[in-house]
N, C-alpha and C positions, 0 to 999 in steps of 0.2 A: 504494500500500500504506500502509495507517493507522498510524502510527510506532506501535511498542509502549510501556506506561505502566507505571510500578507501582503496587499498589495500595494502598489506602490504609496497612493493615497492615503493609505492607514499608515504606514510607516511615515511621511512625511509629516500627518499627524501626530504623528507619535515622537519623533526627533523635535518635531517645534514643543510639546506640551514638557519635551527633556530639558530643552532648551530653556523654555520657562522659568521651570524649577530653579536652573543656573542661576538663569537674571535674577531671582527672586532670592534668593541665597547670597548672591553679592552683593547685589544693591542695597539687601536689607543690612548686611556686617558692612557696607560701607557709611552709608547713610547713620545706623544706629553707634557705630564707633564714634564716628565725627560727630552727632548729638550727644552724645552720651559726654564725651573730651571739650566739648561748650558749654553742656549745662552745668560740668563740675566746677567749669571755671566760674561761673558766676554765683555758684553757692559756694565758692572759695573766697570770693571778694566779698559777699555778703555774711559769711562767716567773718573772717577777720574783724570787718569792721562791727559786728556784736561785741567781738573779745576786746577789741578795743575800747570799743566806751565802756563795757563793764569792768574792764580794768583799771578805766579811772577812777568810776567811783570806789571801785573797792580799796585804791592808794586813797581815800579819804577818811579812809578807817586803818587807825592804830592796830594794823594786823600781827603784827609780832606779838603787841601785850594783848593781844584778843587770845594768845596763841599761850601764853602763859598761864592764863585762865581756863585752862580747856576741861578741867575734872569738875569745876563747879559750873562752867557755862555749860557744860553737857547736861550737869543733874539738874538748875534751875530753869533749861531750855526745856529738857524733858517733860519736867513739872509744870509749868505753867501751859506748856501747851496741851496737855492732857486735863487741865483745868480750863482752859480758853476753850477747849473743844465743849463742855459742856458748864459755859458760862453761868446761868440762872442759878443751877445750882451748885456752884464752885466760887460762885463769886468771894467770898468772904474769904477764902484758902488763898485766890488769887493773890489779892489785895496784901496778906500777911505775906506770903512768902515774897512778894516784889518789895517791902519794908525790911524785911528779913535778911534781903539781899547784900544792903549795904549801899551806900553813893556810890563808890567802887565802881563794881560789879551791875551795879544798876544803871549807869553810864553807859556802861561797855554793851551790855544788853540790849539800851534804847535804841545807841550806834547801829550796831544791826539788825533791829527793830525798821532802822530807816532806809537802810539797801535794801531790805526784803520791799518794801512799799517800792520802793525807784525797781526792784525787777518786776516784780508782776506787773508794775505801770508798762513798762518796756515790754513786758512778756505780749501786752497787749498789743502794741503799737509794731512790734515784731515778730509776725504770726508763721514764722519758718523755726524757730527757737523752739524746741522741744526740753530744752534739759540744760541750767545754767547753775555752775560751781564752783567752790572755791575747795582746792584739797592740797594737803600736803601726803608727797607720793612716799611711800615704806617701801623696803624690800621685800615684805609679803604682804601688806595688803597695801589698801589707799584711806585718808585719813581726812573726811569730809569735813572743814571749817562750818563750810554754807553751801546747804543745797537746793535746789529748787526745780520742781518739777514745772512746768510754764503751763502744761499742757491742762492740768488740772486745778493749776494757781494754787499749790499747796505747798509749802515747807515744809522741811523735816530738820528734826533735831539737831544741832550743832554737834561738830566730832565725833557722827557715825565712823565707824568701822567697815569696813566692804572689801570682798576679795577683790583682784583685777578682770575686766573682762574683755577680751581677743587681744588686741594689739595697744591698747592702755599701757602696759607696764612700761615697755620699750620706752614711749613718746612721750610717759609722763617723769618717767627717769633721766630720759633725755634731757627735757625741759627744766629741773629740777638742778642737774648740772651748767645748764647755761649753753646746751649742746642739742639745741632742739634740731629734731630730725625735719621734722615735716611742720610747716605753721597748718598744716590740713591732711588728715586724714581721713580713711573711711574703716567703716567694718561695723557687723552684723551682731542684733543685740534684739533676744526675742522676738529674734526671727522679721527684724526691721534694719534694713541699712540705713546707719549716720553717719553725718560727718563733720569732724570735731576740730576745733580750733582750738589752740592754744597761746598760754601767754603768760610767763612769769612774772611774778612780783618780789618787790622788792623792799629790802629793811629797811631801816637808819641809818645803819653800818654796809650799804651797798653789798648785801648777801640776800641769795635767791631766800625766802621762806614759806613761798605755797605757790601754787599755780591755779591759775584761771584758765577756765572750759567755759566754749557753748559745743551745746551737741546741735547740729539740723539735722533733719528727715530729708533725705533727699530719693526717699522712694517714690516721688512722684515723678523720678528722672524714668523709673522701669516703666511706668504707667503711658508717659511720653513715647516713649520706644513702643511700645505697644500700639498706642495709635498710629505711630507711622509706621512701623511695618504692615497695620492691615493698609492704610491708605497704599501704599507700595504694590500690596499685593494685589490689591481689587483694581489700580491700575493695569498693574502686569496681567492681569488674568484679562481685562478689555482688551489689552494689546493683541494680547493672543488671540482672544475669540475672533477677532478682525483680521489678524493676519492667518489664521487657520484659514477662514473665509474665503478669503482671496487667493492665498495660497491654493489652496484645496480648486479653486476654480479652474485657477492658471494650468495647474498640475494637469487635473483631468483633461485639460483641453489641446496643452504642448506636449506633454508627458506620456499620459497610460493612456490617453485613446490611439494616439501614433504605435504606442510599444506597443500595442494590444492589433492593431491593422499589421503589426510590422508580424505580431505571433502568429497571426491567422495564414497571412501569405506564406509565412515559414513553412506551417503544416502544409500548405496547399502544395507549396516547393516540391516538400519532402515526398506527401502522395502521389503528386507527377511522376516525379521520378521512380518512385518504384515501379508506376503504372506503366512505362517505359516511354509518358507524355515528353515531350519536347517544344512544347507550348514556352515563349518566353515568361519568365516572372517579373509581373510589375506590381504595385505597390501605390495607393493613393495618400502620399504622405507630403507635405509642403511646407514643416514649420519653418526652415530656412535658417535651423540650425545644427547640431551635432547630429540629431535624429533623425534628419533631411538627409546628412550625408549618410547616415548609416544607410540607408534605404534604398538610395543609389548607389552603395554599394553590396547592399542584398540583391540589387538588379544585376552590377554587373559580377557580382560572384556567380550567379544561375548561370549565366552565358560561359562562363571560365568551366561551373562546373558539368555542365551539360558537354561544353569539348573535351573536358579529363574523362568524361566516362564514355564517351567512343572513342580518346585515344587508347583509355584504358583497358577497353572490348578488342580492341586491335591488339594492344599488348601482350591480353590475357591467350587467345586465338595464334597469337603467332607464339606465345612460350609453350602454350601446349601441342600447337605442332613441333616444337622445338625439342620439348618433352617427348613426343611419340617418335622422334626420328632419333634421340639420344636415345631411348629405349629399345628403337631396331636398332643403333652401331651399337650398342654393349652388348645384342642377341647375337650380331656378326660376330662380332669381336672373340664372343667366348666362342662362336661355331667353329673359327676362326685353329682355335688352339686345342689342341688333345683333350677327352675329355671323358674317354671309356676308358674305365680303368680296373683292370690291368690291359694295359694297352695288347699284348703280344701272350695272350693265355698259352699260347702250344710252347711257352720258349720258356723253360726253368731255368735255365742260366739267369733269369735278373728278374729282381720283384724292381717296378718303380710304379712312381706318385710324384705329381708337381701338383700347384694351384698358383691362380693369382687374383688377387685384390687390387683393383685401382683404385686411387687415393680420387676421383671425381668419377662420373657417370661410366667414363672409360679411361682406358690409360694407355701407357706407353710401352711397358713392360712387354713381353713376353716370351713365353717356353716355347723347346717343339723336341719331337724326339719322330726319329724315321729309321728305315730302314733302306739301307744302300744298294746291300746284299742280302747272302742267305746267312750270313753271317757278322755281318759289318753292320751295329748301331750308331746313327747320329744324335748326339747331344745337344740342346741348343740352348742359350739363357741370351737374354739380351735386354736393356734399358738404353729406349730413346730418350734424348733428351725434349724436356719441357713435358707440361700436363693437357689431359681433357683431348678434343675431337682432331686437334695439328699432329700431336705424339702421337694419336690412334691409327691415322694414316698411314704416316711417316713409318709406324711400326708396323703394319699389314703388310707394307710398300718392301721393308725390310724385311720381315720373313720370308717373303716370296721368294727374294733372291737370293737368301740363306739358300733356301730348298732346291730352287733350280740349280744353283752352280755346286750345291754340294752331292748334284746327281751327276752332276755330268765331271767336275776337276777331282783329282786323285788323291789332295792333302785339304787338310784345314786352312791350313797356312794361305794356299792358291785360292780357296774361296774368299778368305779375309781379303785377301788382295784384290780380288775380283769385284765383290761387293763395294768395299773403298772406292776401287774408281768409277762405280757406277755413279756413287753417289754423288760424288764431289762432282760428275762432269754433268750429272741431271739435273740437281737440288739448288737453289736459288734463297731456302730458306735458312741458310746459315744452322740448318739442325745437324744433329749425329745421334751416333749409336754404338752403344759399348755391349761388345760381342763375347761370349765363350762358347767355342766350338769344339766339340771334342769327336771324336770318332773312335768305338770299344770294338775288338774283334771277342764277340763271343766266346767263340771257341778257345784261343788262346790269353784272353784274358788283357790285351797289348791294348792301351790307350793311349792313342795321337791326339795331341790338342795343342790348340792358337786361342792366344787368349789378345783380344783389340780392347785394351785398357778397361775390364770389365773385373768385380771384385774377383778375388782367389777364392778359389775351390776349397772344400775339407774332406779331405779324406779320415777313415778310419779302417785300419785296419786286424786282422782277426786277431782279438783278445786286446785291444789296445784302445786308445781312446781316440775323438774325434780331435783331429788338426788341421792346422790352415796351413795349405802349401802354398806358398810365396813363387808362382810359376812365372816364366819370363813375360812381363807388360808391352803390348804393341800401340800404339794410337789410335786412340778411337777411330773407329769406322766414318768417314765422312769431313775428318780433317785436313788431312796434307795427299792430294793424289801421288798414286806411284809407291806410296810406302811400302816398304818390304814385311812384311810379316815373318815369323820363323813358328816354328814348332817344335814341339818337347814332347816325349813318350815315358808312359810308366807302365810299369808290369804288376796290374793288380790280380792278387791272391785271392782264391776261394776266399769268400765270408769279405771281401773289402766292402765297406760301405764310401759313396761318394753323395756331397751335399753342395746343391747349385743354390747361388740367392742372388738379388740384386741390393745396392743400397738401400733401399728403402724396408730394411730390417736391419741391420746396425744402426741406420740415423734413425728411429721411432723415439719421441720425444715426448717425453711426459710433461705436463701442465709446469715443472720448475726449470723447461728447455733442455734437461738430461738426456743424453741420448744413452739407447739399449746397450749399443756397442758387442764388440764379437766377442768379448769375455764372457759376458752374461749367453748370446748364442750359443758358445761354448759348452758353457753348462748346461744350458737346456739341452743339448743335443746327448751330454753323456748323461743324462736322467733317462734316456730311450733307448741305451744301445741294442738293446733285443729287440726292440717294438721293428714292425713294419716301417714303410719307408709312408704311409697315411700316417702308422700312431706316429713318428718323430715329427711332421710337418703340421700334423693337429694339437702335438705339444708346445713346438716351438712358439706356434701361433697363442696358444694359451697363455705363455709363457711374458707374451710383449702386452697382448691383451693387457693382463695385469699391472704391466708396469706404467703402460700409456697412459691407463685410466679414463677419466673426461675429456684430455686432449684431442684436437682434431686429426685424422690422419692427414700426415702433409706429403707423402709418396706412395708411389705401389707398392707393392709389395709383392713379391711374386720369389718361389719358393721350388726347387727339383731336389729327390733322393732317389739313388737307385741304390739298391743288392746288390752285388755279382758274384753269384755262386758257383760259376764252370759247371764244373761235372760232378760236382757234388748234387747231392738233394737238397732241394731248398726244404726251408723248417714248415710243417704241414699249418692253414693257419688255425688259431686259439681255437678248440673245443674240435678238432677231427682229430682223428688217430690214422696213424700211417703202416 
């Protein structure tokens, strides 16, 4: 089942409503940072100048001896305002303990009796004040002179006790030293952002001895950000509905109705073509941009592809007749070469077996073995040079005149020579061909052979093992006219065995460019020495098989063994008794 897509319209949709989001996320951390960074600034300046005029009044009170007094202004502050709280019936306690007090003490009390009046007045008049006080800062808590809540217009007691809360300690320790960090900070207090001003005061003796606070609310800065990021968004969100709009028009009109005419014709293309129509493909498409060339170039691709596939009909037509005529030269080719085997059943002097393999459809290689006389066998190996249907020839063209002149001339040697000038005086193609000719007289066992630069032969002889005789090398066949050939004879023994190959079994190369080489031949051949002159050439072949592996074969391969057992009995084969 073909996954489901969307189309292009809803994607484009869909990337603007991304898009959105974007703008709506930046604008708003732009917008809201640069508000938020101006409205601090002005409840910084409007801070300050609280701390400041409350700093004056409070230099207008004797704060140090206020500050001496702290154990009885706590108890008679405590006292009277738990008795103020419920006047009518406290009155008379009041009265006594403010006489009780002393002038002193009663002075000192009036004093800030008359700042508490001047803040709540101000508390009024400065309705951003939440929280205005006078304290001296401790190393564990903080140590409230005068405090005043603005927001409820209520005092509390002189020289409370209070732990510190968030960032207080720091800025009031700071300030305490003469090393105020920040004239403005902020931070979080039951769950309400303030932000607090400060401002030292000062003795007789020019030593800090409390500090002055205002605290403001400045959570109406979140509240602010609030409204404009919806205003931002309900913008953003019109943008978009409007440009979706348009978009979405545009889209459908340049975009997916064109791509959608462009899909249809494709199909139509495609059906043509199979149907084996030849109708040109055109296309009513006009926007007069990318899509437009596209279109004209879906036209003239049809045209391009409409002549690749009769050239391609033509190509396919002439490889298969290329194919069926490679198919009859490799039928020649092998009819060509020996093929019933044992070739000479009435003749027990000699078991043999050749094959050959060509490294493409046909090759260049090939064996032959004939008879002269009623006693005189020809041997024949030979490798043209180059591959495929030129070597095929050229190798047919060559055995022919192997055969003929080695019917009619008397030595091997005389047919090399003979063949040599045939070719060099016919051949125009710069090819050749590397010969081993041997001629075995049955009966006495005498083998004459002319070898035209073709690998060495291996004998083995009875009881012994397979080796490579290094016999005299001639010029390849098809080189130098006129060359002289020679020949060389040996006297093979009952049980000799003799092994013909061309190069293309020592050079077989495996996938690391290794070649098999005659060492390893070697061996393969004495793993068979009893086997038939089939078993040795189907081991050998086993033998490279394995080593070649994956690699391609890159030559023929072509392969002769014979027996020669005289007048002996040859050995009956596997599984008859004699």
């Amino acid at each position: 089942m073909s996954e489901k897509k969307r189309s292009i319209g809803k994607n484009i949709i869909f990337r603007l409503a991304v898009l959105g989001v974007f703008l709506f996320v930046g604008t708003g951390l732009a917008a809201g940072i640069g508000m938020y960074q101006q409205n601090l600034k002005i409840y910084r300046k409007a801070a300050a100048s609280y701390v400041n005029i409350l700093t004056y009044e409070v230099d207008m009170v004797n704060i140090s001896e206020i500050i001496q007094h702290e154990q009885e202004l706590h108890e008679i502050g405590s006292k009277l305002k738990a008795y103020y709280e419920d006047y009518e019936t406290n009155e008379e306690d009041y009265r006594k303990l403010k006489e009780e007090t002393g002038k002193e003490l009663s002075d000192l009390y009036r004093e800030w009796g008359e700042i508490d009046t001047f803040i709540v007045g101000f508390g009024n008049l400065c309705t951003d004040i939440r929280y205005a006080y006078v304290a001296i800062p401790k190393e564990d808590e903080m140590v409230y002179i005068w405090d005043s809540d603005l927001e409820g217009l209520t005092m509390t007691t002189p020289f409370n006790h209070f732990p510190y809360i968030g960032k207080e300690k720091e800025h009031f320790m700071a300030a305490m030293r003469g090393e105020v960090m920040e004239d403005f900070f902020t931070d979080y207090s039951g769950g309400e952002l303030f932000g607090t001003a400060l401002s030292p005061i000062w003795d007789e003796n020019d030593q800090i001895c409390a500090v002055v606070a205002v605290d403001i609310s400045v959570s109406s800065i979140r509240q602010a950000l609030l409204k404009l990021l919806v205003n931002i968004a309900l913008a953003i969100l019109m943008i978009m509905l409007v440009s979706m709009t348009v978009y979405h028009y545009v889209a459908q009109k340049k975009i997916v109705n064109p791509i959608v005419k462009l899909t249809r014709a494709a199909d139509n293309l495609v059906n043509n073509l199979q149907r084996g129509d030849s109708e040109p493909f055109t296309v009513d498409v006009h926007t007069g941009d990318e899509i437009d060339v596209l279109a004209r170039s879906f036209e003239s691709m049809d045209l391009k592809l409409l002549d690749y596939i009769r050239e391609n009909a033509a190509i396919t037509a002439e490889k298969e007749r290329i194919g069926t005529e490679l198919d009859l030269a490799k039928r020649i080719q092998a009819d060509m070469l020996p093929q019933i085997f044992p070739p000479f059943p009435e003749r027990h002097e000699i078991d043999l077996y050749a094959s050959m393999v060509p490294a493409r459809d046909v090759g260049g290689d090939f064996y032959d073995f004939f008879m002269l006389d009623e006693n005189r066998l020809a041997l024949v190996i030979a490798d043209v040079s180059g591959k495929g249907i030129p070597a095929a020839l050229f190798m047919m063209m060559s055995k022919n005149m192997v055969q003929n002149f080695a019917q009619t001339l008397d030595s091997p040697a005389a047919v090399l020579r003979r063949v040599n000038n045939r070719i060099c005086r016919n051949t125009q193609t710069q090819m050749f061909v590397t010969i081993w000719l041997g001629v075995l007289d049955l009966k006495t066992g005498l083998l004459t052979a002319a070898n035209a630069g073709h690998e060495y032969p291996v004998f083995m002889e009875p009881g012994g093992d397979y080796r490579i005789v290094k016999d005299k090398h001639g010029l390849v066949a098809g080189g130098v006219e006129g060359y002289p050939y020679t020949e060389y004879q040996m006297q093979l023994a009952p049980g000799t065995r003799l092994f013909l190959y061309t190069d293309g079994l020592p050079e077989a190369t495996d996938t690391g460019e290794k070649m098999f080489g005659t060492e390893r031949m070697l061996k393969a051949l004495n793993e068979v020495k009893d086997g038939t002159p089939k078993d040795v050439l189907d081991h050998v072949t086993e033998c490279v098989t394995a080593f070649v592996g994956d690699a391609p074969q890159f030559d023929d391969t072509t392969m002769l063994c014979l027996n020669y057992y005289g007048n002996e009995t040859p050995p009956a084969p596997a599984g008859v008794e004699v």
